[in-house]
N, C-alpha and C positions, 0 to 999 in steps of 0.2 A: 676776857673773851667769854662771850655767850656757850651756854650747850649747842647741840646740834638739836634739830629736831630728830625724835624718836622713828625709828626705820619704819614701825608700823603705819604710822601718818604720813611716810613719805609714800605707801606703797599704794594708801588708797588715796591720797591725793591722783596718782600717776594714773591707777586701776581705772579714778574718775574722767582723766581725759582720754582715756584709750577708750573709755565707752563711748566715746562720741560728743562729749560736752565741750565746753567750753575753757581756756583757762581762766576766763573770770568767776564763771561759774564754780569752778571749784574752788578756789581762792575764797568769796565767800562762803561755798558752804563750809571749809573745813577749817576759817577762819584764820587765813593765811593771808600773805601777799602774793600778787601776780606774776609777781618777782619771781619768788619762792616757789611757782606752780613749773613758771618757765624753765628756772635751773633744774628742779629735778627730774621735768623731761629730757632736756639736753642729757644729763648726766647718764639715764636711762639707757638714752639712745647712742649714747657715745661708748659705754660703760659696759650695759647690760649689768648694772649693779646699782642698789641706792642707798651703799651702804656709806658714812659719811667720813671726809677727804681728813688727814690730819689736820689738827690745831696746831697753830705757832710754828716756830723756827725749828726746822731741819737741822743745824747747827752748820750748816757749812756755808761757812763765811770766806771773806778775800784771803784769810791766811790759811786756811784749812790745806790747801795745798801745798805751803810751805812747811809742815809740821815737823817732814824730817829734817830739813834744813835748818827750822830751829833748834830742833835738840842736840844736832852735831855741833854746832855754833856754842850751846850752852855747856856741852862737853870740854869744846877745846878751850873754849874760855874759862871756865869754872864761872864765877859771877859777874853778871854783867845787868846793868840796869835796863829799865822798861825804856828809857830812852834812847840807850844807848842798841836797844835791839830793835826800837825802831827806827834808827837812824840805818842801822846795817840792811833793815830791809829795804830802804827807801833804796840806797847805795848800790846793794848790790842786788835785788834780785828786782828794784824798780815798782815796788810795793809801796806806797804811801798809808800806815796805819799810824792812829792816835797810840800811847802809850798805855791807855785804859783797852785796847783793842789786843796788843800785847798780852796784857795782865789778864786776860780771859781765855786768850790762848795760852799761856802758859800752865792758868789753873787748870784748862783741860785736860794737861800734857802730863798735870802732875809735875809740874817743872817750880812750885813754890818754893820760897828757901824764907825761912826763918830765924832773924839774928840772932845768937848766942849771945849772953854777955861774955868778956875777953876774960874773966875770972874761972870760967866753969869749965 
């Protein structure tokens, strides 16, 4: 994912269509897209800010809500497989996640478990 453009460049982009121009016109001069003039007026005007929105994922995903339910699950059970916890969500709380979907909530949760050899 790209940077954001610099707040400075946002503001006289904006500066330049509240003086009464154009937004192609600014767009060329400050060598942008017209895209890029449009959204940060909306933003502006929506906002009253053009400071820029976060990158990437939030983290909250389909299981995020299920978080305490997994770890009392992982409690009563002691060890229980990625499939086997996705089977339980499908089952019981009617959640459909892959096993890889699992294994990310669970690294979230700090719920990883690393096997021992049976010697140690």
């Amino acid at each position: 994912m790209g940077k954001p453009h610099p707040l400075e460049l946002r503001q006289r982009v904006v500066a330049h269509v509240e003086a009464g121009n154009t937004h192609h016109s600014a767009a060329a001069r400050f060598d942008v897209s017209v895209k890029f003039v449009n959204d940060m007026v909306k933003l502006k005007r929506a906002t009253g800010s053009l400071s820029p929105k976060r990158q990437g994922n939030p983290g909250i995903g389909k299981l995020t809500p299920h978080e305490d339910w997994v770890r009392t699950q992982v409690r009563a059970k002691g060890e229980v497989t990625l499939e086997e916890m996705a089977e339980l969500l499908a089952v019981e709380r009617g959640v459909r996640a892959h096993p890889s979907s699992v294994w990310r909530l669970f690294r979230r949760l700090g719920l990883t478990h690393k096997k021992r050899p049976s010697g140690a």
